[in-house]
N, C-alpha and C positions, 0 to 999 in steps of 0.2 A: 411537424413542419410549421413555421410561423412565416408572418412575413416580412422577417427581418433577412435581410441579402447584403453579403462583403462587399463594400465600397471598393472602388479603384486606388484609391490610397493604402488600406489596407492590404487590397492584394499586391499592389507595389510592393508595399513595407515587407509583406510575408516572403516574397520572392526574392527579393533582397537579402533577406536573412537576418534584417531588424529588427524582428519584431520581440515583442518581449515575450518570456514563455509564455506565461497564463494566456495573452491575446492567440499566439498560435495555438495554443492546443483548445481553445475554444472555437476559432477558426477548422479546425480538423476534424471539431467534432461537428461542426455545421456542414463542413462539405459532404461529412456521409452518409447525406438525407437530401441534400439539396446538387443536383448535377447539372443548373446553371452559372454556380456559384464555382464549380469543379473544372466546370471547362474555362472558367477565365480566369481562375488560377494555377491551372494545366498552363494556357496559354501565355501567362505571364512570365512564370519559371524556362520556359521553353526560350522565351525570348533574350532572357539572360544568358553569362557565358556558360552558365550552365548548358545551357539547351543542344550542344554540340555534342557532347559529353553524353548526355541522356539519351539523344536518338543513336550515338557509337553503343551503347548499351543496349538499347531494345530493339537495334539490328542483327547483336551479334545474339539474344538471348533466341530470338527470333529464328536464323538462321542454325542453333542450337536443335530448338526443337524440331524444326523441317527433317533435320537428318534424323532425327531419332525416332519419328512418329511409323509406324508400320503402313505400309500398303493397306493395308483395310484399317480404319480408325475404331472399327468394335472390336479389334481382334477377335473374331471369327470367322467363320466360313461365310465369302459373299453369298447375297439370296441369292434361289433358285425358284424361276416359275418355271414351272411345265408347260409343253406345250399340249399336251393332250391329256387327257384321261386317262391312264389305266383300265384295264378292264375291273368290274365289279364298281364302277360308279366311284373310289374313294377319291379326294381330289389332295394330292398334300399341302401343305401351308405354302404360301410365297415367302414366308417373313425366313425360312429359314430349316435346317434340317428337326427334325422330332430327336429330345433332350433324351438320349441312353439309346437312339437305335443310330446302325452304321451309316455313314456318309458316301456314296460313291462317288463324290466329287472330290474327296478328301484321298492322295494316293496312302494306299497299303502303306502304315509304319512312320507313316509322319505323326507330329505329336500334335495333339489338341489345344487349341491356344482359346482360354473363358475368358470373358472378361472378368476382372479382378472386382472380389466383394467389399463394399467401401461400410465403413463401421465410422458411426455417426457417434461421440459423446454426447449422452444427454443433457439439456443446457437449462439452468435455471432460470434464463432471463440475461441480456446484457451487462441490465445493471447491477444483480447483484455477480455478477460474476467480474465485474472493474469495482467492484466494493472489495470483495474478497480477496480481489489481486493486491488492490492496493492497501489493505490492510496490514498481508502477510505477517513479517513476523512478530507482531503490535499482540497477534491474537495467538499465536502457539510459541512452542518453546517450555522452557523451564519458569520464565518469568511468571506466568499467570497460575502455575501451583505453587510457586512463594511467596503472592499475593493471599492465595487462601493459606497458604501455610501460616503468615502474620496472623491473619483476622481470626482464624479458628482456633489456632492455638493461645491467644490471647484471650479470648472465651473463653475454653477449656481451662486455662490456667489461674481463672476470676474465679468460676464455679465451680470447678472441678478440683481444683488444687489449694482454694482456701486463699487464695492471693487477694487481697482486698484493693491493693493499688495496683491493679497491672493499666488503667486509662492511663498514665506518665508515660509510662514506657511504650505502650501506642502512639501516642500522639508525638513521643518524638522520634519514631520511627517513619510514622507515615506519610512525612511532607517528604520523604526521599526515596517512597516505594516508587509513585509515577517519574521523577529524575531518572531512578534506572532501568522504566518499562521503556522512556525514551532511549536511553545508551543504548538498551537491547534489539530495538527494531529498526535500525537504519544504519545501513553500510557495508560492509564484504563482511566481515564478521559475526554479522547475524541472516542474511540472507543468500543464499547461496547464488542466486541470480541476480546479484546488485548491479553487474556489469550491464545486463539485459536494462535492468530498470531503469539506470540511472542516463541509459542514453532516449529515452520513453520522452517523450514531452511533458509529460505530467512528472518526471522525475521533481529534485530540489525540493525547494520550500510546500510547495502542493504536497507533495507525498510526504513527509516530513510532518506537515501539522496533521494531515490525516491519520498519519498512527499514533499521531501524539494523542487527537482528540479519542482512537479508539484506546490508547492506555487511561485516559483519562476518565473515560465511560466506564471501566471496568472496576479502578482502583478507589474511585471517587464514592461513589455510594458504598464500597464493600466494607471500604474502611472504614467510611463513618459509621453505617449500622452496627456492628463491629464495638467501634467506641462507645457506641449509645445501649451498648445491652453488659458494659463493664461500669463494676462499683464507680463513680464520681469520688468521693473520700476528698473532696476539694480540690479537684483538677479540674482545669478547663473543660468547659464543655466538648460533646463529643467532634462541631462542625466547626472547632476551631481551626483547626489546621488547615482548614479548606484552602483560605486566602494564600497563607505562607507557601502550601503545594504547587498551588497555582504561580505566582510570584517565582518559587525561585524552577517551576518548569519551563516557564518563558524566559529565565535568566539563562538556562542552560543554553537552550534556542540561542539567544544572542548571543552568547558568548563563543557558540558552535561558529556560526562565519569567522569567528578570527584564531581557532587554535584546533578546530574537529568538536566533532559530536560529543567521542567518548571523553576527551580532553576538558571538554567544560561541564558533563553530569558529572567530572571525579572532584570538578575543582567547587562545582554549588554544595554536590548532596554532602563531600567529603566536611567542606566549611559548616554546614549545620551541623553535623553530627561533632564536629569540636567544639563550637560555639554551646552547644545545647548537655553534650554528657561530659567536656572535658571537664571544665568547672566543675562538675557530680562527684567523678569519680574520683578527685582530690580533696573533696567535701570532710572532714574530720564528721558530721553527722549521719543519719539515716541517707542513704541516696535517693530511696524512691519519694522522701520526703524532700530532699533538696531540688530533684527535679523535677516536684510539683511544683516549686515556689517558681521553681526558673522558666518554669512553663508559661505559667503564670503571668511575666513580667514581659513574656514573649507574645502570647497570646492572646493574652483577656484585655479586656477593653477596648474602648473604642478608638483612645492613639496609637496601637498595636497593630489594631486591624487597619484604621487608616494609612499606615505609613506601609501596610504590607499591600494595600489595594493601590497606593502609589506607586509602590516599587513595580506591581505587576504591569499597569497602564507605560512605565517610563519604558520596561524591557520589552513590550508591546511595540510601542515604537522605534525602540532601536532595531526589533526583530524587521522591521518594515522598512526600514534604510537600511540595514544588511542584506534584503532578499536577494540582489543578484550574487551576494558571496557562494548563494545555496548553488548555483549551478553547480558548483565542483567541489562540494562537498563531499568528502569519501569516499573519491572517485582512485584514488591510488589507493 
């Protein structure tokens, strides 16, 4: 609890239904620690046309459970105190009849009503449990054993198989593993609860960069270690690609506000991968030689890396003048 408290402005704007995501759903996560904050933003919502709407609602949910609730609320048999003692001194409980013997206030044949046993899942914490949510499908699926499938099998085929140049063939694979760990983790066809999510406050762009950053934690190091234990043979270093990755993941992002998700990783990673092996594979010489050189001319140096550290920063901020496109992102 700090003691920062929602302005009248703010709770205006929330009530209203102005407000921008990110400020609501920061706002929602303060009111559910702060119950001064709650009731005058209860109070504000009420006051709009909504508020008619709202009490029609938890009159009728209201008058719902009235009917439903049983005559005794423990479902059991009300208590009984004695008025006397029994003989031999025992006195029985007030709170209720004794658990496996008969009830003689209970008639002959009627049925025993317990109260119902509630089963508690065990919780790891709020937080990591809205980590894990919103992670979802960034960390499971097919994608993250095709990440190891690249990088191990890439090893395996330097050391194990006598390939001396397999770093080419990494490195221009790998700026397009994270493009499609993003395609894979955001929208109906990768998460089976995307309808739930995407109506969440923290849906859009928040959820969006959060799988992005957990594909990007996972692909990022794998890959370069990966590169950096493969013969070199005059290829780019193994942490080249990092920028390029980077660069055209935040392209895809921006390109996602104007055409979908999976529409713009088919139109980056698809463009690299022609840009990078078309030219190879029409090459009259060695391939894994031609697309060292091509690597090379892609990757090494410092106007390479400059203009790919450009390109990242430009789709950065288009990514941030597109943010309200995210609300309805893959929402059909």
């Amino acid at each position: 609890m700090t003691g920062w408290h929602a302005s009248d402005h703010l709770v205006a704007r929330y009530a209203d239904g102005c407000l921008p995501e990110a400020d609501a759903w920061s706002l929602e996560k303060h009111l559910e620690s702060c119950g001064g904050c709650a009731l005058r933003v209860s109070r504000s919502v009420r006051a709009t046309a909504a508020g008619p709407v709202l009490d029609g609602i938890r009159e009728k949910i209201l008058a719902d459970v009235r009917g439903a609730v049983p005559a005794d609320p423990r479902g059991a048999v009300p208590a009984r105190v004695p008025e006397a003692a029994p003989a031999g001194g025992a006195v029985p409980p007030a709170h209720g009849p004794v658990p496996g013997a008969p009830d003689p206030a209970r008639p002959a044949g009627s049925p025993v009503r317990t109260r119902p046993r509630v089963y508690r899942w065990p919780s790891a914490g709020p937080g990591a449990v809205r980590l894990l949510w919103a992670l979802g499908p960034a960390v499971r699926g097919a994608w993250l054993p095709a990440v190891l499938l690249v990088a191990v099998g890439a090893v395996a085929l330097a050391h194990g198989g006598g390939i001396a140049n397999a770093r080419p063939w990494l490195l221009a694979l790998a700026p397009v593993v994270p493009v499609a760990g993003v395609a894979l983790s955001y929208g109906p066809h990768a998460d089976p609860m995307h309808e739930i999510t995407a109506a969440t406050p923290s849906a859009g762009l928040r959820l969006v960069l959060t799988r992005t950053a957990a594909v990007l934690a996972v692909s990022l190091p794998l890959l370069t270690l990966a590169g950096a234990l493969l013969p070199s043979a005059g290829a780019p270093n193994a942490a080249a690609w990092l920028l390029p990755g980077l660069a055209l993941t935040l392209a895809s992002l921006a390109l996602a506000g104007y055409v979908g998700l999976r529409t713009a990783t088919a139109v980056t990673g698809g463009g690299w991968l022609c840009a990078v092996l078309g030219p190879v594979l029409t090459a009259p010489g060695g391939l894994t030689d031609e697309l060292g050189e091509r690597l090379s001319r892609y990757l090494d140096g410092a106007p390479a890396q400059g203009g790919w550290a450009a390109a990242a920063v430009l789709c950065a901020a288009l990514l941030a003048a597109r943010r309200p496109a995210f609300h309805f992102l893959e929402k059909s």
